[in-house]
N, C-alpha and C positions, 0 to 999 in steps of 0.2 A: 921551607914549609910550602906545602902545596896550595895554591890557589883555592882550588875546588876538592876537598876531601869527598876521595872515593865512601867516606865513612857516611855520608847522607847526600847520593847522588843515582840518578834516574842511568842504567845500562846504556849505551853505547853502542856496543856490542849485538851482534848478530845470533838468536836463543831461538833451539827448536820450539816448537810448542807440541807440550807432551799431555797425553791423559791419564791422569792419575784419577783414579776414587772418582769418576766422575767430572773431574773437573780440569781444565788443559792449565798448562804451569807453563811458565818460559821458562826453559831448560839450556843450559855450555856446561858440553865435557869436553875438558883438557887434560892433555898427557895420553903418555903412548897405552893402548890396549895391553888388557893384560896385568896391568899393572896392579897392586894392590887398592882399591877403589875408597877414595875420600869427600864425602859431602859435608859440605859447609852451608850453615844456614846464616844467612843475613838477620843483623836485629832490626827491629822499629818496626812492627807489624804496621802497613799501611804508608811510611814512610821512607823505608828501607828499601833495598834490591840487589839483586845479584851484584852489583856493582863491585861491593865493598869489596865480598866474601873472595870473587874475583880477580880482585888485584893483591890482594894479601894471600891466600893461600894456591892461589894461581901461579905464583913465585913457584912452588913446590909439583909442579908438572911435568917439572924434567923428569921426576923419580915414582909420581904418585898419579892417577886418574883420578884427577878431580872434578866433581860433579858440583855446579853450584845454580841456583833455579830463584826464578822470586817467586816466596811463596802465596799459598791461596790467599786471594785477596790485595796482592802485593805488586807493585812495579808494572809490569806488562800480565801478569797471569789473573785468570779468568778469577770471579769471585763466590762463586755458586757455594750455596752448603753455608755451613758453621765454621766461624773462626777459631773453633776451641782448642786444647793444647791435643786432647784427642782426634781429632780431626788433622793437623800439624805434623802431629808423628805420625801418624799413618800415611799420609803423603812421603812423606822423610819415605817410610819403608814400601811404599808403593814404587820409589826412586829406586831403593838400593833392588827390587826387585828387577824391574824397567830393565838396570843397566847390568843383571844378570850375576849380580856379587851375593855370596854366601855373608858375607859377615863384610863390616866398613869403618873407616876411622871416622866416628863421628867429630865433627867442629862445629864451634855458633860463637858468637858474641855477641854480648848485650843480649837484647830480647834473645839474639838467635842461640846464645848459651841457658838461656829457659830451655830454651825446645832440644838442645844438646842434651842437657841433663833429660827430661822427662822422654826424650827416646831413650837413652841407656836406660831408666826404668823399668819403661814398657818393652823394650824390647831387651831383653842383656844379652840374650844368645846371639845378637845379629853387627854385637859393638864388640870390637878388636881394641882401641882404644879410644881416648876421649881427648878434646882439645876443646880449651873454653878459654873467653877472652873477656875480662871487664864486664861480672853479671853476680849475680846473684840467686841462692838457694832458697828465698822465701821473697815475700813482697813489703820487708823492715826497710829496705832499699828506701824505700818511697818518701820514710821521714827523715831518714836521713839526708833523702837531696834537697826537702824540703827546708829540709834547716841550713843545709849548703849554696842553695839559690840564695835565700834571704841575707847570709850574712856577706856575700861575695861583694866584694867591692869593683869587680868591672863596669858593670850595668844597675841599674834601678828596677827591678822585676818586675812588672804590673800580677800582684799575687790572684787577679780574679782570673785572667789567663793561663797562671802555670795552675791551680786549682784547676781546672777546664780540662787540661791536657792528663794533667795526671790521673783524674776522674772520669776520662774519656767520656766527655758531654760537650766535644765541639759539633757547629752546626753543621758545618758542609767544608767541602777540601778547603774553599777562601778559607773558612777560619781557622783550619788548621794548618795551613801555612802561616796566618798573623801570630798562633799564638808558638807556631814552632819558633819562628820568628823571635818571640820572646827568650827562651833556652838556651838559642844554640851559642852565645858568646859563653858561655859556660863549660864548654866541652874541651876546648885545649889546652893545653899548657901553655902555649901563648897566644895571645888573645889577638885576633887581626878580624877586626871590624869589617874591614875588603872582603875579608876572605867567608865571612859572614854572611854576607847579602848573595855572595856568590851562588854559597849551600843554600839558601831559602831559595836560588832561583832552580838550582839544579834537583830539587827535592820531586820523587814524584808523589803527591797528596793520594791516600785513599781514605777517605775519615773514615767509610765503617767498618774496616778490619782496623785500624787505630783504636775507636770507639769500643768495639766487643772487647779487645784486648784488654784495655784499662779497666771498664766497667764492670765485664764479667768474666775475664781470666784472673785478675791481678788480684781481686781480692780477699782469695782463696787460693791464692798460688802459696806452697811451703813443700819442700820437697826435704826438707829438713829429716824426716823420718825414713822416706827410703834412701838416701843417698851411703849410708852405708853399708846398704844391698851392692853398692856398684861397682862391679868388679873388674872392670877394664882398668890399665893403667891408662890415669890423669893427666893432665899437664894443664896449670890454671894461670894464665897470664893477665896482670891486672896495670894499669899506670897511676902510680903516686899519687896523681892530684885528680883521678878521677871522681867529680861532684855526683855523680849518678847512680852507680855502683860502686861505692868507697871501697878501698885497700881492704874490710871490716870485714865486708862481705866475702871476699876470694878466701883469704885468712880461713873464715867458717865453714866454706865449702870442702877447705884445705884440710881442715880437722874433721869431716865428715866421713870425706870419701878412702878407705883405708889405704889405695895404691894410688898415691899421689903427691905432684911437688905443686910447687906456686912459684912465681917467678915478678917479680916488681921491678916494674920497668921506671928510674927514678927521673926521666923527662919529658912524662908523658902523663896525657889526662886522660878517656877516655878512649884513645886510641893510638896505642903503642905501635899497633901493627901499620901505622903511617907516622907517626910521630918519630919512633926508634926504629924503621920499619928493616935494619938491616941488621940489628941485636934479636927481633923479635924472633924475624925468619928463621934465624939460625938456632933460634933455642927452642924452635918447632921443632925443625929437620933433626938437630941432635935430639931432641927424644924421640920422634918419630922411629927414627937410624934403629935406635937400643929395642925400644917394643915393638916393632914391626919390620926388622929388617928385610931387604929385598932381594928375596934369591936369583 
């Protein structure tokens, strides 16, 4: 297990800075020109960053141009404008513009498979296929994790905290680091406290794209009615003991979207694509291979 999951950690990494819609984005594209072009959205608006989306579908460079950015609001990029899920996907297709691609494999996980689905939405002419990881089609998610913090026997929850986070009404990045702080023993299959303190240090805090997120994306988020408009072929990877986004949720996406598999990764909590990160790859690249192959 890795010390510091790439899953909630601040880039490294060396990222153009691009102008989208106004607003400049830290931008890495990998893999050779030319190539069939893939952007990956990082989830945890405000918490999140290229980081993740980076080392898990960065794997996939030999064969694909992958594009991965932290979004507005996020990591190193500017935060000008509205955090909204419109605003998101526009960015997303101001990208695929940018980098000169008619059509792209969209990917996201967690939050960033919110923003996966609602650009295959709004945009469907512009999505070849679809790759989503550990997320969910509406904002049901919510009590269900709700109910899964409470009964979890790792830690003691302080509920005025995860309340906070989940209702995006923390005061400023401190506190959103304290109450992320609270959560993150939650997230893997196995639980390594070390490895814990590491992500709160490595996290980079932006409370108000956290904040908008929760408070006035979330809930109202249900994508439940268009998603069987969406016509790219799927691939929905989810891990077994994921508290966040349960198995429940991929399952009903599974049944939504008509061209689509699901795939459960059985030792892995919210992130497969690090936990099983050398089964996951491979059952990308094998679908990617079949809908998309590379002339």
């Amino acid at each position: 297990m890795n010390d510091v999951s790439p899953e909630f950690a601040a880039a490294t990494s060396t990222a153009t800075m691009v102008e989208i819609n106004g607003n400049r984005l830290a931008v890495e594209v990998l893999g050779p020109a030319g190539a069939p072009v893939l952007i990956a959205h990082h989830g945890a608006p405000g918490l999140g960053s290229r980081a993740e989306p980076r080392a898990s579908f960065g794997r996939l460079a030999d064969t694909y141009r992958v594009i991965v950015f932290d979004a507005r609001g996020s990591g190193q990029s500017e935060g000008n404008g509205t955090f909204s899920h419109e605003q998101w996907a526009a960015d997303i297709d101001g990208l695929r513009e940018w980098a000169g691609a008619e059509r792209i494999i969209m990917a996201g996980g967690s939050y960033g498979g919110f923003m996966a689905m609602e650009y295959a939405i709004r945009y469907p002419d512009r999505v070849r296929a679809l790759v989503l990881r550990d997320t969910s089609p509406d904002n049901s998610n919510e009590e269900m994790a709700l109910a899964n913090a409470l009964a979890n026997a790792r830690v003691e929850i302080d509920r005025e905290k995860l309340d906070r986070i989940f209702a995006g009404t923390v005061h400023d990045d401190a506190d959103l680091r304290d109450c992320w702080r609270e959560i993150l023993p939650l997230y893997d299959y196995a639980y390594d406290p070390a490895a814990v303190e590491a992500r709160v240090e490595a996290t980079p805090y932006r409370y108000e794209a956290h904040n908008y997120a929760f408070s006035v994306n979330m809930p109202s988020f249900d994508l439940k009615p268009q998603l069987p408009g969406v016509t790219a072929p799927t691939l929905i990877t989810v891990g077994r003991t994921d508290w966040i986004t349960p198995v429940a949720c991929s399952e009903q996406i599974a049944s939504l979207i008509p061209d689509s598999r699901l795939v459960v990764f059985e030792k892995s909590g919210h992130s497969p694509q690090i936990e099983e990160a050398e089964a996951w790859t491979e059952a990308v690249r094998r679908f990617l291979t079949e809908v998309c192959p590379v002339r």
